[in-house]
MOPAC internal coordinates of N, CA, C and O (Angstrom, degrees):
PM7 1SCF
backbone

  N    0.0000 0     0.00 0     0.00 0    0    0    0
  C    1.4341 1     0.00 0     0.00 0    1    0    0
  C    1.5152 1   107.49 1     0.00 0    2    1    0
  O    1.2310 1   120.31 1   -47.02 1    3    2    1
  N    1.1090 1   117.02 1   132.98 1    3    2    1
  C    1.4269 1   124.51 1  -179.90 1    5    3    2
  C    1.4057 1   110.14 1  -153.75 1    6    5    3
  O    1.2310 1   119.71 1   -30.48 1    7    6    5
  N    0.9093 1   118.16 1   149.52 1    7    6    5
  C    2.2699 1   137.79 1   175.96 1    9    7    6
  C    1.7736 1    85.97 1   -89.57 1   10    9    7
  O    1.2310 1   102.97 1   135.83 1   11   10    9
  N    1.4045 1   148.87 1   -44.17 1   11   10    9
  C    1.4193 1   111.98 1   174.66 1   13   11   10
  C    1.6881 1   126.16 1   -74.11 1   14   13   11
  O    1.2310 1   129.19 1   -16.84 1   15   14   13
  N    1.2000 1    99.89 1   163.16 1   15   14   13
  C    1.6804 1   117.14 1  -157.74 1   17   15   14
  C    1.6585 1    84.07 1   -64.05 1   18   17   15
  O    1.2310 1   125.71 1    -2.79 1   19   18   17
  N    1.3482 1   106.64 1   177.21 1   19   18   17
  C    1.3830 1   129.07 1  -162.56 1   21   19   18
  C    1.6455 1   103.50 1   -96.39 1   22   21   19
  O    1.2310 1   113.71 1   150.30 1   23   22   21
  N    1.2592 1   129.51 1   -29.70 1   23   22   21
  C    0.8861 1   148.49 1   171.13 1   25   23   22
  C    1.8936 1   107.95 1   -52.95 1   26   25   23
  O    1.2310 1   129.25 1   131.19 1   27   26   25
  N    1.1573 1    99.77 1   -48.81 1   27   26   25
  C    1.4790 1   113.45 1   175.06 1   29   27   26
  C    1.4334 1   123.40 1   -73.83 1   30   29   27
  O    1.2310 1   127.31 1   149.03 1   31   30   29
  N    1.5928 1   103.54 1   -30.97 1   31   30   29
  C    1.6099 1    98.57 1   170.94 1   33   31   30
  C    1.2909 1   111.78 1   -92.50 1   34   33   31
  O    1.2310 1   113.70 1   165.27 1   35   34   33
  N    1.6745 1   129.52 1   -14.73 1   35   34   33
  C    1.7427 1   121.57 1   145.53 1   37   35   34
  C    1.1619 1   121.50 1   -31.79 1   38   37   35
  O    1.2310 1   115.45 1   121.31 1   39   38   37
  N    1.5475 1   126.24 1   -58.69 1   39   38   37
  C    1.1082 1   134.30 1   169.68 1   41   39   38
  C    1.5412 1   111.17 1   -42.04 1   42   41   39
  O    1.2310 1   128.78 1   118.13 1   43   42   41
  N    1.2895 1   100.69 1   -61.87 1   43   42   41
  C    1.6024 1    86.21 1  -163.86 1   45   43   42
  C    1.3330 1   112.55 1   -78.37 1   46   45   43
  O    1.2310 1   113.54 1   169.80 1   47   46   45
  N    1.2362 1   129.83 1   -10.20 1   47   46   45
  C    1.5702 1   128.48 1  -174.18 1   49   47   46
  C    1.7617 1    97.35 1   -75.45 1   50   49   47
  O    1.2310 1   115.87 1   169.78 1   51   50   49
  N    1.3663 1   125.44 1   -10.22 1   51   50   49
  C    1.4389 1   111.88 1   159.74 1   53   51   50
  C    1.4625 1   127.60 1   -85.95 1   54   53   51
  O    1.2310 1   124.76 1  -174.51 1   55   54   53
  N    1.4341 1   108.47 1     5.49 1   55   54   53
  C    1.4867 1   109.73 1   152.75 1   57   55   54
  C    1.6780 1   113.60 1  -105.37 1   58   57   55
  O    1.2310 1   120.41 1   165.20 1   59   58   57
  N    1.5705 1   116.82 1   -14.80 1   59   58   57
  C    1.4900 1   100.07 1  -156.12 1   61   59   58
  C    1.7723 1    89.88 1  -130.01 1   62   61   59
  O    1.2310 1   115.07 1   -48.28 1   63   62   61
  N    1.0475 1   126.95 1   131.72 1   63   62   61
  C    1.4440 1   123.78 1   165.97 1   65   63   62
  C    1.3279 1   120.54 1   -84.14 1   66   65   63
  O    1.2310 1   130.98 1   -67.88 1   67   66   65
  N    1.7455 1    96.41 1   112.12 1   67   66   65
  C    1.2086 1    97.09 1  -168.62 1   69   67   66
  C    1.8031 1   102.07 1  -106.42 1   70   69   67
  O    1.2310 1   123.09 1  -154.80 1   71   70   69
  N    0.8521 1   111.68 1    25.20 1   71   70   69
  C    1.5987 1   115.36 1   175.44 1   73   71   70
  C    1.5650 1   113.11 1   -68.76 1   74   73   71
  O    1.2310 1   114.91 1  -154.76 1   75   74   73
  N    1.4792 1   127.25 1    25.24 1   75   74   73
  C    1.4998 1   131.15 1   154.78 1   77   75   74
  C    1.4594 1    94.55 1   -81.89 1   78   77   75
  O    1.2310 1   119.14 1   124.46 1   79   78   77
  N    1.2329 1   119.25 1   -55.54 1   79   78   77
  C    1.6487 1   118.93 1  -148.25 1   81   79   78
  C    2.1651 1   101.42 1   -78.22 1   82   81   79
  O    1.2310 1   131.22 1   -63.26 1   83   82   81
  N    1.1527 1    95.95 1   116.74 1   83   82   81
  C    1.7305 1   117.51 1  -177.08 1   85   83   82
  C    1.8417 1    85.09 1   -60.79 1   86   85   83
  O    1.2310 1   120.62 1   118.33 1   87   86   85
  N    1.3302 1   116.42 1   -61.67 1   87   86   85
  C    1.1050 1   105.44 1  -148.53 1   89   87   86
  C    1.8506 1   107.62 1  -112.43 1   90   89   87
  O    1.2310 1   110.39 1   -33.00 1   91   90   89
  N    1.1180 1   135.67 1   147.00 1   91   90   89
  C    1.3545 1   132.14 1  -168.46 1   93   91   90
  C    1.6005 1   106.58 1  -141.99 1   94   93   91
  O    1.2310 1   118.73 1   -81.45 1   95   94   93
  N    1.5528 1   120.02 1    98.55 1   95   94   93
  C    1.6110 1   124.07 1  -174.49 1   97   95   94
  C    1.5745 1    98.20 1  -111.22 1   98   97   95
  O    1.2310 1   130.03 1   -52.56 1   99   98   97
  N    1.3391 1    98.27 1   127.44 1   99   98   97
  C    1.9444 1    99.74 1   175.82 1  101   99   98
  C    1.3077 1    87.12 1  -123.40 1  102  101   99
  O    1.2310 1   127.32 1    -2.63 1  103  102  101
  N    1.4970 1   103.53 1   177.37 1  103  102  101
  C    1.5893 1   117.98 1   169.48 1  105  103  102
  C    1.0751 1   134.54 1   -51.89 1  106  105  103
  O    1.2310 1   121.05 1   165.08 1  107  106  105
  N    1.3409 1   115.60 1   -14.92 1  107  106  105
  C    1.6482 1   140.46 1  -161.06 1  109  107  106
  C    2.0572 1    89.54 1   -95.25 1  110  109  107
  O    1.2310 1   116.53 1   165.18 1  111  110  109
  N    1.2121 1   124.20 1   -14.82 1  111  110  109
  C    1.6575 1   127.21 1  -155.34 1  113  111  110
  C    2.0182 1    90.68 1  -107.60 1  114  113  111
  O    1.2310 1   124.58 1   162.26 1  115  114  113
  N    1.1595 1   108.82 1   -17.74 1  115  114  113
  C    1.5884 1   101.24 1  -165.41 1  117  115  114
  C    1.5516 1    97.33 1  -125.29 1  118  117  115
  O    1.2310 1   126.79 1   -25.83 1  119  118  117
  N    1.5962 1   104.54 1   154.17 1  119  118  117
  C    1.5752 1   102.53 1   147.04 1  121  119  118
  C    1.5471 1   147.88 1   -62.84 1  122  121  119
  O    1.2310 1   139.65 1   128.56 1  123  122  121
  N    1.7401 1    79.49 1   -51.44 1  123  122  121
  C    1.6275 1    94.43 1   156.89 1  125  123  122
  C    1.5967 1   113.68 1   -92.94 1  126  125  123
  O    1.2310 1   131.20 1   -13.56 1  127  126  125
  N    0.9746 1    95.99 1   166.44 1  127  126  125
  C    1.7285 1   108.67 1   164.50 1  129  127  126
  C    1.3364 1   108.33 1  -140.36 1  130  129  127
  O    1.2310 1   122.98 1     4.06 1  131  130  129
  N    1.7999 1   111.89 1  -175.94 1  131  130  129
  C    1.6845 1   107.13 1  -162.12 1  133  131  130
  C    1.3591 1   100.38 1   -57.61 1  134  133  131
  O    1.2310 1   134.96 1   -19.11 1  135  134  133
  N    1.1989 1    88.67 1   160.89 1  135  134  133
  C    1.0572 1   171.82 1   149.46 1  137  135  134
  C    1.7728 1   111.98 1   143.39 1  138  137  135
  O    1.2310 1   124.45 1   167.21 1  139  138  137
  N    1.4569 1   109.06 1   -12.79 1  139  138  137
  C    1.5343 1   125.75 1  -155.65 1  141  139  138
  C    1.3066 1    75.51 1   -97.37 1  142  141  139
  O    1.2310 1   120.54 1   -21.93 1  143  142  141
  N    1.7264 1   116.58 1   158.07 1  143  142  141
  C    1.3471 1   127.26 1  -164.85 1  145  143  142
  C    1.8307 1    96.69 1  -106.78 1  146  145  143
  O    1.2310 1   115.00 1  -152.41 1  147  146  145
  N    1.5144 1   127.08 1    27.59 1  147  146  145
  C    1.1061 1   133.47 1  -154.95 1  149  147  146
  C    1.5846 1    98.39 1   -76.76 1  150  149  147
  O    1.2310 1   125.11 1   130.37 1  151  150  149
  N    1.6443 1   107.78 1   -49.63 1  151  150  149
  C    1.0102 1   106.58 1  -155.69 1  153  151  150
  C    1.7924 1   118.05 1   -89.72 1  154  153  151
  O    1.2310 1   123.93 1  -175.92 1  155  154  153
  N    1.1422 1   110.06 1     4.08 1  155  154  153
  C    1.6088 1   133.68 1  -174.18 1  157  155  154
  C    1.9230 1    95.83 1  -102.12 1  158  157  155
  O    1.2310 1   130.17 1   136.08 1  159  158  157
  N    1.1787 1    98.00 1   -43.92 1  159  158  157
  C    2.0672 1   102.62 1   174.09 1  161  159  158
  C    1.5059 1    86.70 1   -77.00 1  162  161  159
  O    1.2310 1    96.88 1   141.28 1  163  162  161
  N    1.3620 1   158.58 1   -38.72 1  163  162  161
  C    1.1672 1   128.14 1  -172.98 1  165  163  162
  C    1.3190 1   110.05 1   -73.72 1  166  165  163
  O    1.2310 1   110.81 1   138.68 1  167  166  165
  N    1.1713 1   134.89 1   -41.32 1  167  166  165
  C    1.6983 1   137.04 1  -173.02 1  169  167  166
  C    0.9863 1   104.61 1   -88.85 1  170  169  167
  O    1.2310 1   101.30 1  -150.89 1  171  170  169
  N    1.6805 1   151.67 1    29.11 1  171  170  169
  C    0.9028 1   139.09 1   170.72 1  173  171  170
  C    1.8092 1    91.98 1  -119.85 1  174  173  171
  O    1.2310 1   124.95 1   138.97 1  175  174  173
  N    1.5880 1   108.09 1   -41.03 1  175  174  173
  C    1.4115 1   100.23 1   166.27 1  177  175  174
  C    1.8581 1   121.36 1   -69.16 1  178  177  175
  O    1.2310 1   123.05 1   169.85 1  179  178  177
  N    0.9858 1   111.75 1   -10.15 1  179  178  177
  C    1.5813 1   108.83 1   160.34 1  181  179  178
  C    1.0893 1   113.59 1   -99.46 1  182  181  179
  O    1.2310 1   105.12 1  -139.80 1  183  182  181
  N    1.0505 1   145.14 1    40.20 1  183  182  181
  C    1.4602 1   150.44 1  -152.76 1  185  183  182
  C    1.2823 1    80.73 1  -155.60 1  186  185  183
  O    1.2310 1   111.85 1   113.79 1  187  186  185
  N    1.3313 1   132.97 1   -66.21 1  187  186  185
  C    1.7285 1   140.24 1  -173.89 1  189  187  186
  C    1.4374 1    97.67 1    92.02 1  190  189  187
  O    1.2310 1   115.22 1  -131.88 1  191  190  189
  N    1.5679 1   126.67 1    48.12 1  191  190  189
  C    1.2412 1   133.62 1   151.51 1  193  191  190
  C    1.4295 1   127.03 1  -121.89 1  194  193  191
  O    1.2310 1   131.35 1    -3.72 1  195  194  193
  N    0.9012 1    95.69 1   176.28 1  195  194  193
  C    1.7433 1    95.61 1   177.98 1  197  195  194
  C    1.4778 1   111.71 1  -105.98 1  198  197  195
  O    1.2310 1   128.52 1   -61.63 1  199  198  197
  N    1.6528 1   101.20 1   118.37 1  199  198  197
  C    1.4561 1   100.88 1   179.73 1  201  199  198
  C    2.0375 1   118.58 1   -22.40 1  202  201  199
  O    1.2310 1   121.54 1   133.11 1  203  202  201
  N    1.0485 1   114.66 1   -46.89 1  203  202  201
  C    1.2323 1   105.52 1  -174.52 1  205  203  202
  C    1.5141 1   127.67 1   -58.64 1  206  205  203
  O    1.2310 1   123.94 1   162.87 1  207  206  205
  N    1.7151 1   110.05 1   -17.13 1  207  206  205
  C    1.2880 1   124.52 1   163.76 1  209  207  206
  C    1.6365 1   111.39 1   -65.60 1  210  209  207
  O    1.2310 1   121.62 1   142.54 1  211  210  209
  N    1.3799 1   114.50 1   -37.46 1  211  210  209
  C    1.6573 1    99.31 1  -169.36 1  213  211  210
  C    0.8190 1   120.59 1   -89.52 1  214  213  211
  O    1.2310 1   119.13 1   -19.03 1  215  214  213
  N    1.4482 1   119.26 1   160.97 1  215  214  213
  C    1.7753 1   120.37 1   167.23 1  217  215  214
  C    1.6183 1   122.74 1   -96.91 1  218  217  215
  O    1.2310 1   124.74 1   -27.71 1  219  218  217
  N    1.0196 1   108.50 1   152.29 1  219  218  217
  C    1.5398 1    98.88 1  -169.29 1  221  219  218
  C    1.7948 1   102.53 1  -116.39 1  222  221  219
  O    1.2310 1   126.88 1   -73.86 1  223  222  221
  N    0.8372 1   104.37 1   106.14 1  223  222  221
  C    1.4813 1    96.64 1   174.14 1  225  223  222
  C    1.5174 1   115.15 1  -100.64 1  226  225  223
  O    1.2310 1   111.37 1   -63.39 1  227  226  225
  N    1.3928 1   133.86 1   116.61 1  227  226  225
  C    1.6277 1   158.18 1  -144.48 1  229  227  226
  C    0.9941 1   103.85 1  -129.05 1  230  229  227
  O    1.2310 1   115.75 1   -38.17 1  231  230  229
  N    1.8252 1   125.68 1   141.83 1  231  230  229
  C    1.4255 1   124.78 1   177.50 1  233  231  230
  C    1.9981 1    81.02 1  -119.35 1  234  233  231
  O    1.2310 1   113.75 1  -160.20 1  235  234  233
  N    1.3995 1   129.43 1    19.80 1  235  234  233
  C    1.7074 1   110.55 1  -172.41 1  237  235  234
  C    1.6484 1    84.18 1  -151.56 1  238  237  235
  O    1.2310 1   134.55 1   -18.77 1  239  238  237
  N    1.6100 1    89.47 1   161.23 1  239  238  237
  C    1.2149 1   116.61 1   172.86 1  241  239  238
  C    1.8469 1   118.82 1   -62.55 1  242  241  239
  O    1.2310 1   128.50 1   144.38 1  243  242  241
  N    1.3654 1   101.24 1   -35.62 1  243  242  241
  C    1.2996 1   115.85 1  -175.42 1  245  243  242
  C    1.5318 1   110.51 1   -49.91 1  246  245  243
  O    1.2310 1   141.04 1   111.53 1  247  246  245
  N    1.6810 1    76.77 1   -68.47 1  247  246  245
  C    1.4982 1   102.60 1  -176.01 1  249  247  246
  C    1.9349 1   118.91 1   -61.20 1  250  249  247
  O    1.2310 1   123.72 1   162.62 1  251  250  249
  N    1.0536 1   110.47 1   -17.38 1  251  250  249
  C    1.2970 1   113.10 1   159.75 1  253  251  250
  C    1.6144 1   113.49 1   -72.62 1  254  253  251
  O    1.2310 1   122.22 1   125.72 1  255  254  253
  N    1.2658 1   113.35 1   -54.28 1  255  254  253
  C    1.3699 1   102.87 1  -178.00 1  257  255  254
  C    1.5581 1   119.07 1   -51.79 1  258  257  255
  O    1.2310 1   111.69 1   148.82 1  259  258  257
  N    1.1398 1   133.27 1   -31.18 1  259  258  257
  C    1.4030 1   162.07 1   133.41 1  261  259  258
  C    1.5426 1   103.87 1    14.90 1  262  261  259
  O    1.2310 1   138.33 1    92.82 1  263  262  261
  N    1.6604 1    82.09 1   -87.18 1  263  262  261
  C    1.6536 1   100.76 1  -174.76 1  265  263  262
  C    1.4122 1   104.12 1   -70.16 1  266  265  263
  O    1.2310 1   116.77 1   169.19 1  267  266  265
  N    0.8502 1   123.75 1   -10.81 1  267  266  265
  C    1.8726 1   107.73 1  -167.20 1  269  267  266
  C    1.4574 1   107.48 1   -95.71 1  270  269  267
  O    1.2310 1   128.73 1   146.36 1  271  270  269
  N    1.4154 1   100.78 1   -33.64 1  271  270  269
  C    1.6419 1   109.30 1   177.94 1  273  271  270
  C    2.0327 1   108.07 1   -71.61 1  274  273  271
  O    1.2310 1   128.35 1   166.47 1  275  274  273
  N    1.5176 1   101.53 1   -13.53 1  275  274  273
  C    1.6990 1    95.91 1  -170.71 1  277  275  274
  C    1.5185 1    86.92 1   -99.62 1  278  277  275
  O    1.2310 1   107.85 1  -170.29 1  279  278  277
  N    1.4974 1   140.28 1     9.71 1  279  278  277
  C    0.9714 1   131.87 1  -172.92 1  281  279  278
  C    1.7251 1   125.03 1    79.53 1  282  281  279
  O    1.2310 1   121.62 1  -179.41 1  283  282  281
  N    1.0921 1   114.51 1     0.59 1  283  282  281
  C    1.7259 1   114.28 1   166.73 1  285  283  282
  C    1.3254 1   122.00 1   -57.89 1  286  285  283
  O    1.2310 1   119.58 1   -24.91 1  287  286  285
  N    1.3600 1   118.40 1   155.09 1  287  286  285
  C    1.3497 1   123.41 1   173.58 1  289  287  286
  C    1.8057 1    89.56 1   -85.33 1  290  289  287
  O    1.2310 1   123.55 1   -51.16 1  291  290  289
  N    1.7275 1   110.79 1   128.84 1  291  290  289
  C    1.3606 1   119.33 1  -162.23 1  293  291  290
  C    1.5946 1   103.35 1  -117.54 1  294  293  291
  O    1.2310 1   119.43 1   -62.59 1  295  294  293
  N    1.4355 1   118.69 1   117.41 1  295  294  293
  C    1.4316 1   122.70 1   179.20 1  297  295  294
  C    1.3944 1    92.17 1  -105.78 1  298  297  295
  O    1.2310 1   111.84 1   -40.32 1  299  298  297
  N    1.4728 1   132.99 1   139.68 1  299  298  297
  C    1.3923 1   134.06 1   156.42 1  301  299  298
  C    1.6473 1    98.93 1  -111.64 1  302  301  299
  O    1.2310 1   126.58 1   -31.14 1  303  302  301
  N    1.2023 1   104.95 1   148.86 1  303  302  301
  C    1.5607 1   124.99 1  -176.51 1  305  303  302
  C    1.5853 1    96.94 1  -114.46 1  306  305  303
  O    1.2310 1   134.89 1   -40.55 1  307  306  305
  N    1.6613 1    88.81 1   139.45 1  307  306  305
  C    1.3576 1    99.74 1   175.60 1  309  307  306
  C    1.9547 1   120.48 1    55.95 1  310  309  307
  O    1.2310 1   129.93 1  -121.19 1  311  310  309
  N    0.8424 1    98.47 1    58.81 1  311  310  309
  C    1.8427 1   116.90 1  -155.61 1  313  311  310
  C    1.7476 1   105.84 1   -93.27 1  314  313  311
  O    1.2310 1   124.09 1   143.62 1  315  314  313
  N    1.8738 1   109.76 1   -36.38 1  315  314  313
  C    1.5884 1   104.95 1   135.02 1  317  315  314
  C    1.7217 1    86.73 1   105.53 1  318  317  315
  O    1.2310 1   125.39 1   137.79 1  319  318  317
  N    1.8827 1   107.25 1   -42.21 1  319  318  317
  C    1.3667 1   107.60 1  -152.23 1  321  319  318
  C    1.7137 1   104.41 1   128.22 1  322  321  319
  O    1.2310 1   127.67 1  -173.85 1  323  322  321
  N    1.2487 1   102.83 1     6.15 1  323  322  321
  C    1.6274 1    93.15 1  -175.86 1  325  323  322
  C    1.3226 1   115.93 1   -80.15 1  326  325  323
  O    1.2310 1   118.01 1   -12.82 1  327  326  325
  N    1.5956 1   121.40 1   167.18 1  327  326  325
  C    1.6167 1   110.28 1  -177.97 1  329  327  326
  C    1.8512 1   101.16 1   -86.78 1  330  329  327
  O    1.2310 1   125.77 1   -62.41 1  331  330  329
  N    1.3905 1   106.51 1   117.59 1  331  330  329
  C    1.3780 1   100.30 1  -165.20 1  333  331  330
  C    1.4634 1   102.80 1  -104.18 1  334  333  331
  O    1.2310 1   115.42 1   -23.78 1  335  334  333
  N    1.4422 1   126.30 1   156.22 1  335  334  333
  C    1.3168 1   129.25 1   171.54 1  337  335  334
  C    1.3693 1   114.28 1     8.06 1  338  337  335
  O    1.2310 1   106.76 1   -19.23 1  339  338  337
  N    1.1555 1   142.25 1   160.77 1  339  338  337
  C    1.8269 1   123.09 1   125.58 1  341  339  338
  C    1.1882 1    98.30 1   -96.27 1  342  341  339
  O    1.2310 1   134.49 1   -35.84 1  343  342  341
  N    1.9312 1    89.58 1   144.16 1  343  342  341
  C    1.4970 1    99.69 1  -163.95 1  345  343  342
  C    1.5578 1   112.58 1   117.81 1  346  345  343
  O    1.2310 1   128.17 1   129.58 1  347  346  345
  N    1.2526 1   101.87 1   -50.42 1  347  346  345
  C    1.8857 1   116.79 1  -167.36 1  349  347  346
  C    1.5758 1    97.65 1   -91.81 1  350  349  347
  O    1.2310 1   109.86 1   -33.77 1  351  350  349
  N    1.4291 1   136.63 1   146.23 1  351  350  349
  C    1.6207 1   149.05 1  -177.04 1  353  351  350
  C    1.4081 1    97.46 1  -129.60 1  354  353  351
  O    1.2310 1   118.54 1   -40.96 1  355  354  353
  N    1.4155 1   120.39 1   139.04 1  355  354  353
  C    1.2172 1   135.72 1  -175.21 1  357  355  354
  C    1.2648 1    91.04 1  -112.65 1  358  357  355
  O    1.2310 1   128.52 1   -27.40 1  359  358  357
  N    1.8764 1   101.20 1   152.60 1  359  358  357
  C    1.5113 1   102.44 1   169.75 1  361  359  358
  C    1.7611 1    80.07 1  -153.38 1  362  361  359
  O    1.2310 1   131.09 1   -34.19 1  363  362  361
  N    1.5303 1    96.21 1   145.81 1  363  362  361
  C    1.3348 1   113.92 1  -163.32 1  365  363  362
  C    1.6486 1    98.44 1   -67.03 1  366  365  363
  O    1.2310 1   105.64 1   143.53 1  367  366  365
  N    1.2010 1   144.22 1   -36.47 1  367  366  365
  C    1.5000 1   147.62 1  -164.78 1  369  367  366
  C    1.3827 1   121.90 1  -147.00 1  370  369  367
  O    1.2310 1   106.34 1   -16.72 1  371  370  369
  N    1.2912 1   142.99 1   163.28 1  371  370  369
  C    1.2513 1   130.81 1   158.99 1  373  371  370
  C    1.8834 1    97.35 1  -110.76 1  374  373  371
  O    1.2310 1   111.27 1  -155.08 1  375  374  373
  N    1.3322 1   134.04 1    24.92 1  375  374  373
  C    1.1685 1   142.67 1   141.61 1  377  375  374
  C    1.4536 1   110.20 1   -37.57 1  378  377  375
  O    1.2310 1   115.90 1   -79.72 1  379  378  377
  N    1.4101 1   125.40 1   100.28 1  379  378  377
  C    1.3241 1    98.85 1   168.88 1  381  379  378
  C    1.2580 1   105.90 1   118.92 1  382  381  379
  O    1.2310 1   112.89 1   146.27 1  383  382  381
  N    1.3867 1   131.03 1   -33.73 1  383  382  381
  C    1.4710 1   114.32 1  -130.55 1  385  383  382
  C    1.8514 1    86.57 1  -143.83 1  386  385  383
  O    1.2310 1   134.03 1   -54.13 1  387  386  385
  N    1.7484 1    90.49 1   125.87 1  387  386  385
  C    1.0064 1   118.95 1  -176.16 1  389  387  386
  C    1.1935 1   133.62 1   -99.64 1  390  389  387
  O    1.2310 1   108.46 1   -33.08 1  391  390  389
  N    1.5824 1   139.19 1   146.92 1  391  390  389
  C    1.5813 1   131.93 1  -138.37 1  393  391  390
  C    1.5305 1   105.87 1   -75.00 1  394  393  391
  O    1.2310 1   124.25 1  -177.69 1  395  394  393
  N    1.7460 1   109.44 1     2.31 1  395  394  393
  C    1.5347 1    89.07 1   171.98 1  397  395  394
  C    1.5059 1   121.03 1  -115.98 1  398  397  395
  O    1.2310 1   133.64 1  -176.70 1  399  398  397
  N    1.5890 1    91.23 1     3.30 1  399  398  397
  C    1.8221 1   118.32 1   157.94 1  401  399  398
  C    1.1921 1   111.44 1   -72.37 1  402  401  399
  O    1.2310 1   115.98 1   128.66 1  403  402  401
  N    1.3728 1   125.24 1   -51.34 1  403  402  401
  C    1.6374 1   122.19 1   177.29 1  405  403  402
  C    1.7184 1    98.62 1   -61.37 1  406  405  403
  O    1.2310 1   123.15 1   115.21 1  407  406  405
  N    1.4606 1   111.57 1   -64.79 1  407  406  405
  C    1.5781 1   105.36 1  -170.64 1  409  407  406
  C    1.8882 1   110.76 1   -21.84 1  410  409  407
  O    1.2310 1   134.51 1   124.02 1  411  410  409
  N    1.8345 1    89.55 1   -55.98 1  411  410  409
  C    1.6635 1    83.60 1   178.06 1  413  411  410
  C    1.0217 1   134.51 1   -66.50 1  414  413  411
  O    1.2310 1   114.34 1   146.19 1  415  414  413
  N    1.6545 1   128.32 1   -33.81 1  415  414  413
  C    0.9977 1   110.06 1   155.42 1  417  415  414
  C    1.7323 1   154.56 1   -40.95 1  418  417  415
  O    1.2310 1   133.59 1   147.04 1  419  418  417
  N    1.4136 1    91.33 1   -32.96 1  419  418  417
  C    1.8990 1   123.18 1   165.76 1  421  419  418
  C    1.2477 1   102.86 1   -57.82 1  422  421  419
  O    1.2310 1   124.15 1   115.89 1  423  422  421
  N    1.6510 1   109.65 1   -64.11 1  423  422  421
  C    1.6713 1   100.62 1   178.06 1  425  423  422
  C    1.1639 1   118.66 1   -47.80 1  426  425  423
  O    1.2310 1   115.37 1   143.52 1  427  426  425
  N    1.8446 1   126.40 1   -36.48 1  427  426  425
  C    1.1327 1    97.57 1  -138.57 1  429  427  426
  C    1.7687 1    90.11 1   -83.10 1  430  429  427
  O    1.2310 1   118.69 1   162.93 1  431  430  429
  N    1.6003 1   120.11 1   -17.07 1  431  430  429
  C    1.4292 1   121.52 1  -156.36 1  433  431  430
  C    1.8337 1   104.54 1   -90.19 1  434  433  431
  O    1.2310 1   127.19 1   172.88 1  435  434  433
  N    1.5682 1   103.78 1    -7.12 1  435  434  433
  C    1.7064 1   102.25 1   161.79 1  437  435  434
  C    1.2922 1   120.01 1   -88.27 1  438  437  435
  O    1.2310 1   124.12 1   178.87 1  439  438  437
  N    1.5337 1   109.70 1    -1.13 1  439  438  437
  C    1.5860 1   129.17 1   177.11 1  441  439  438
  C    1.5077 1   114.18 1   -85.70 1  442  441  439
  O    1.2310 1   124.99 1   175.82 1  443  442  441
  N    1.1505 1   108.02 1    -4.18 1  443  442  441
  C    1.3555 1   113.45 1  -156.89 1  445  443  442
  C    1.9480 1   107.21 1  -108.91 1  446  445  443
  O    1.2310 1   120.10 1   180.00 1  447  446  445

């Protein structure tokens, strides 16, 4: 999920392989974009889940509000101390931190 046009992540997918990610929503895929939860409800319906299954992991404020409003469990990275969503859990790095450390973190911010 990304706010740049699609055009821009062509470009960059010829330096970076992005052939992990099933699903790829840019701004160019929605009407709204963040702050609007458009583009997190679109990849969760190509995904064939229900927003409440995914996790959203966010490096912006925007983009947190995003996921929280489409209903994701919302991790922001690198969060600094900011007042983040309620709802959304910051974790200072993904250094370190393993898919059943993130899982918890998700839980703990759909707990919230």
């Amino acid at each position: 999920m990304t706010s740049s046009p699609r055009h821009w992540v062509e470009r960059f997918a010829t330096a970076v392989d992005l052939t992990p990610f099933r699903v790829i929503v840019t701004a160019d895929d929605t009407a709204l974009t963040k702050p609007a939860p458009d583009p997190y409800l679109r990849a969760a319906a190509a995904l064939g889940l229900a927003p409440s299954r995914c996790v959203a992991i966010e490096d912006s404020l925007v983009g947190a509000a995003a996921a929280v409003a489409a209903g994701c469990a919302t991790v922001v990275v690198g969060d600094g101390g900011r007042s983040l969503p309620r709802g959304a859990r910051g974790i200072a790095s993904l250094v370190g931190v393993d898919a059943d450390r993130l899982r918890s973190v998700a839980r703990d911010a759909m707990s919230s």
